[in-house]
C-alpha positions in Angstrom: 114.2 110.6 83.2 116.0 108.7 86.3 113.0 108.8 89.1 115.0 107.4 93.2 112.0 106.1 95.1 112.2 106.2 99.3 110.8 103.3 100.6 110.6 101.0 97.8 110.7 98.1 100.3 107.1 99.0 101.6 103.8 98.6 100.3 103.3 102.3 99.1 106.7 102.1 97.5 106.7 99.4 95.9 103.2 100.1 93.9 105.1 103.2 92.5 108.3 101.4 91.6 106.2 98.6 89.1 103.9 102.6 88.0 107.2 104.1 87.0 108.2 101.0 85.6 104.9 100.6 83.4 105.6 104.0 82.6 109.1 103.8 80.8 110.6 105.6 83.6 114.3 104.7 84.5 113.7 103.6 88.3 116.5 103.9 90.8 115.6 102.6 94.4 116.9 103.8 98.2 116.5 101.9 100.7 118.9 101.2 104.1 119.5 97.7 103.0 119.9 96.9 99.1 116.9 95.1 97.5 117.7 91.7 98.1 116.4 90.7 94.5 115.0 94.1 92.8 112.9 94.0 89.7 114.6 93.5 86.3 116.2 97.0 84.9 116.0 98.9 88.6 118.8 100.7 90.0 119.2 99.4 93.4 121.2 101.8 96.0 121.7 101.5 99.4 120.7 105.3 101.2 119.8 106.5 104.9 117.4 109.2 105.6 119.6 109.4 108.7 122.7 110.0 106.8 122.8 112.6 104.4 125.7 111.7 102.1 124.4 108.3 101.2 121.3 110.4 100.0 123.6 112.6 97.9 124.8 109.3 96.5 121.7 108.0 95.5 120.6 110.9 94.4 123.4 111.9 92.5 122.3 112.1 88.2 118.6 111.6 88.9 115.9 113.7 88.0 112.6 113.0 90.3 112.6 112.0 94.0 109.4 110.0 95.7 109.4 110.8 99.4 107.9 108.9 101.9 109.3 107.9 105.3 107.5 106.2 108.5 105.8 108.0 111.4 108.3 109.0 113.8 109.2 111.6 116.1 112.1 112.3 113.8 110.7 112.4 110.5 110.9 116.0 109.9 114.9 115.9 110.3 115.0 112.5 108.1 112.7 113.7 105.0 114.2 117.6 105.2 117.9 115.7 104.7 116.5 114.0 101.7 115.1 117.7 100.7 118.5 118.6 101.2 120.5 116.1 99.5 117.8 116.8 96.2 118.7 120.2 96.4 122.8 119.5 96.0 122.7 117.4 93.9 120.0 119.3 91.4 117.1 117.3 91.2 114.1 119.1 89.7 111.4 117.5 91.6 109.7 116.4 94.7 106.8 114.1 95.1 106.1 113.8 98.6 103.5 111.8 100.5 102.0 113.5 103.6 98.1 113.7 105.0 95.1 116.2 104.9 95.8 119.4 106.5 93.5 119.2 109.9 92.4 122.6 111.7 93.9 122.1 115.4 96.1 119.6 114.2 99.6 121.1 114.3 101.4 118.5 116.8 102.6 114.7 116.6 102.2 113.4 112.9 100.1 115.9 111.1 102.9 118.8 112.7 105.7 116.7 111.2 104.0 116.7 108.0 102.6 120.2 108.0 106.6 121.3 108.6 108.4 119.1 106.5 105.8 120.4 103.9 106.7 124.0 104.5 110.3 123.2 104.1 109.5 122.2 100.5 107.4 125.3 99.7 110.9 127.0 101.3 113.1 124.9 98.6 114.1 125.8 94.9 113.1 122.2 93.6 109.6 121.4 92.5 107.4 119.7 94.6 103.9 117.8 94.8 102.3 116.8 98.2 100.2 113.7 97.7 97.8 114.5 100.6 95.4 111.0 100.9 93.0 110.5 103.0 92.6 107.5 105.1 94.1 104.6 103.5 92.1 101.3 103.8 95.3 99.3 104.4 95.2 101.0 108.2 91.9 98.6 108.0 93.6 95.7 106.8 96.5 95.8 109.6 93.5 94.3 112.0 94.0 91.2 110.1 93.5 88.8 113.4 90.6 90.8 114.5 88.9 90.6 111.1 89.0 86.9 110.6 87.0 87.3 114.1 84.8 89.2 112.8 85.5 92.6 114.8 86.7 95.9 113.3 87.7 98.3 115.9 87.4 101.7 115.3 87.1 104.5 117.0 86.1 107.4 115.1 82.2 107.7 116.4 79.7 108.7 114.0 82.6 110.5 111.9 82.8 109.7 108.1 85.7 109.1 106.3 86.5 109.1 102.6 88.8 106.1 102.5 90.9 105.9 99.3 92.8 102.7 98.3 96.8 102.5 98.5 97.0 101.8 94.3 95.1 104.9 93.7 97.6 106.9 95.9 100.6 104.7 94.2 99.0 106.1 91.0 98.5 110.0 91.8 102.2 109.5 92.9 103.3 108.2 89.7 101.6 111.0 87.6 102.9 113.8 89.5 106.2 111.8 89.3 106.4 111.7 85.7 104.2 115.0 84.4 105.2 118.4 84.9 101.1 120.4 85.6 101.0 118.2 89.0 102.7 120.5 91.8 101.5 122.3 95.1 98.8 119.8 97.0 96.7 117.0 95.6 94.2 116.5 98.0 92.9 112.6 97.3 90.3 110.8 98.6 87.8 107.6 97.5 84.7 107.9 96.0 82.5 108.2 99.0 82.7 108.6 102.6 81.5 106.4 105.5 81.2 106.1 108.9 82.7 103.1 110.9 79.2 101.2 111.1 79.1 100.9 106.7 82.8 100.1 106.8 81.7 97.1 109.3 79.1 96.6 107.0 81.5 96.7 103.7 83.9 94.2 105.4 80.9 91.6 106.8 82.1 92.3 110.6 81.0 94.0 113.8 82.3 97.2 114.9 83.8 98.2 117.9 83.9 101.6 118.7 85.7 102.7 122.0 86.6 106.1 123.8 89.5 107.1 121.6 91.7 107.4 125.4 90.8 103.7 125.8 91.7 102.4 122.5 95.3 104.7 123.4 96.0 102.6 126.5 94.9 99.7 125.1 97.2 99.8 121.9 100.6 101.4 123.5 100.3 98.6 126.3 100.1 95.9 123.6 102.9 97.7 122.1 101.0 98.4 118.9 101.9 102.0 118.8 104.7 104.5 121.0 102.9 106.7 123.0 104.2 109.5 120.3 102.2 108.1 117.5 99.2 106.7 119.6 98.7 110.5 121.0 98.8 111.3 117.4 95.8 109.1 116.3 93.8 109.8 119.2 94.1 113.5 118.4 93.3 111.9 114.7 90.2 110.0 115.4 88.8 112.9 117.8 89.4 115.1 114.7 87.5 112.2 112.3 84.4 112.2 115.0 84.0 116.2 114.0 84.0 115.2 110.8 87.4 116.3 109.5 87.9 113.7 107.1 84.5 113.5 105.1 85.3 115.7 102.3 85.4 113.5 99.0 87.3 115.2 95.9 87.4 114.9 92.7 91.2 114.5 92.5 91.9 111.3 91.6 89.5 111.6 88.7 90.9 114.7 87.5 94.6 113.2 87.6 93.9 109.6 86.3 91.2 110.1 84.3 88.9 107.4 86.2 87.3 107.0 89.4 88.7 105.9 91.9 88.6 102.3 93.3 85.9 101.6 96.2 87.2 101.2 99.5 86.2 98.2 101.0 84.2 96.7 98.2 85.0 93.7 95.9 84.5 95.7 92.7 87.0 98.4 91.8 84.9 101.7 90.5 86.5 103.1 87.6 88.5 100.5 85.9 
């Protein structure tokens, strides 16, 4: 089984590439540039989200697609080509990554995701939507702030059930190479906490601005485009409800552990 894996150059990727690997699965990797030095026995290919016949190309004799593309106004037209170029070229399966369907979320990042996601229920090739929570590597991009001892985050008194990127990378991989993992996996960590405890967690002190301030603050440093910092602060509005507290017992049920706790020096579950 050949398994082409979007965005092997980031993070998220990249777990999943050395979890198919462990796995005995023949990896091929797309990305716009080629892997300047890719892991022994991986099939490096040069493919565009933006230009659908280098997909077909990559594509083209492989089995299993992993789908995950950056937040941009764009993305539905960039992942539904990659649909597209599965379809012709007769993959049998999808594993997308997206995020938890939010009630009065249907704009900005969570409408990309919710259409894009429709598109697949639409198509005649298998899919799985990895739906994570929060991941705790959103944390660790305050890197600078952290060392200062300041996490800001402005989500009120609104709990969230962080989950770890390798437990993600891991639900990814089983859907990728098992065939009783389609429709949505809704995955979460093992608890859920407000922004005080993950303050606490990390040894800092929080900061929690009005969501519209944080906005300003973050699209003037150039942090975020005004697209995707509308989209958190709809987000983080939506966390203060408590949209994000619900903790599930998905990972457990698809890796047969735990999983890991956010924030914490010991992983839960092996």
């Amino acid at each position: 089984m050949t398994v082409v894996v979007i965005g092997a150059t980031g993070a998220l990727g990249a777990r999943v590439v050395e979890g198919l690997r462990a796995e005995g699965a023949a990896v091929r990797t797309c990305t716009r540039r080629p892997l300047p030095d890719p892991p022994a026995g991986v099939d490096a290919r040069s493919g565009d989200l933006g230009d659908p016949d280098s997909l077909v190309a990559a594509f083209t004799g492989a089995e299993r697609v992993f789908l995950v593309s950056s937040p941009t106004q764009d993305q539905v037209a960039l992942e539904t080509n990659a649909i597209e170029a599965a379809e012709r070229v007769g993959c049998t399966h999808i594993v997308k990554v997206s995020n938890i369907p939010i009630a009065g979320l249907e704009t900005g990042l969570h409408g990309n995701h919710r259409a894009i996601e429709r598109r697949l229920d639409a198509s005649p090739v298998a899919s799985t939507v990895v739906q994570p929570s929060f991941f705790t590597s959103v944390v660790a991009r305050q890197a600078e702030l952290l060392a200062r001892g300041i996490l800001v985050l402005p989500t009120g008194p609104g709990r969230i059930a962080w989950i770890e990127p390798e437990d993600i990378a891991a639900v990814a991989v089983a859907a990728l190479t098992r065939d009783d993992l389609t429709g949505p996996l809704h995955i979460t960590g093992p608890d859920a906490l407000d922004g005080d405890e993950v303050a606490a967690r990390l040894g800092v002190r929080r900061l929690d601005p009005p969501p519209s301030e944080w906005r300003d603050g973050a699209v003037a440093s150039g942090l975020l485009d005004p697209w995707l910092a509308d989209s958190t602060v709809h987000l983080y509005e939506a966390v203060a409800r408590g949209a994000l507290a619900e903790v599930t017992d998905t990972v457990a049920r698809v890796l047969g552990r735990a999983p890991r706790r956010a924030f914490g020096s010991a992983a839960e579950g092996g």
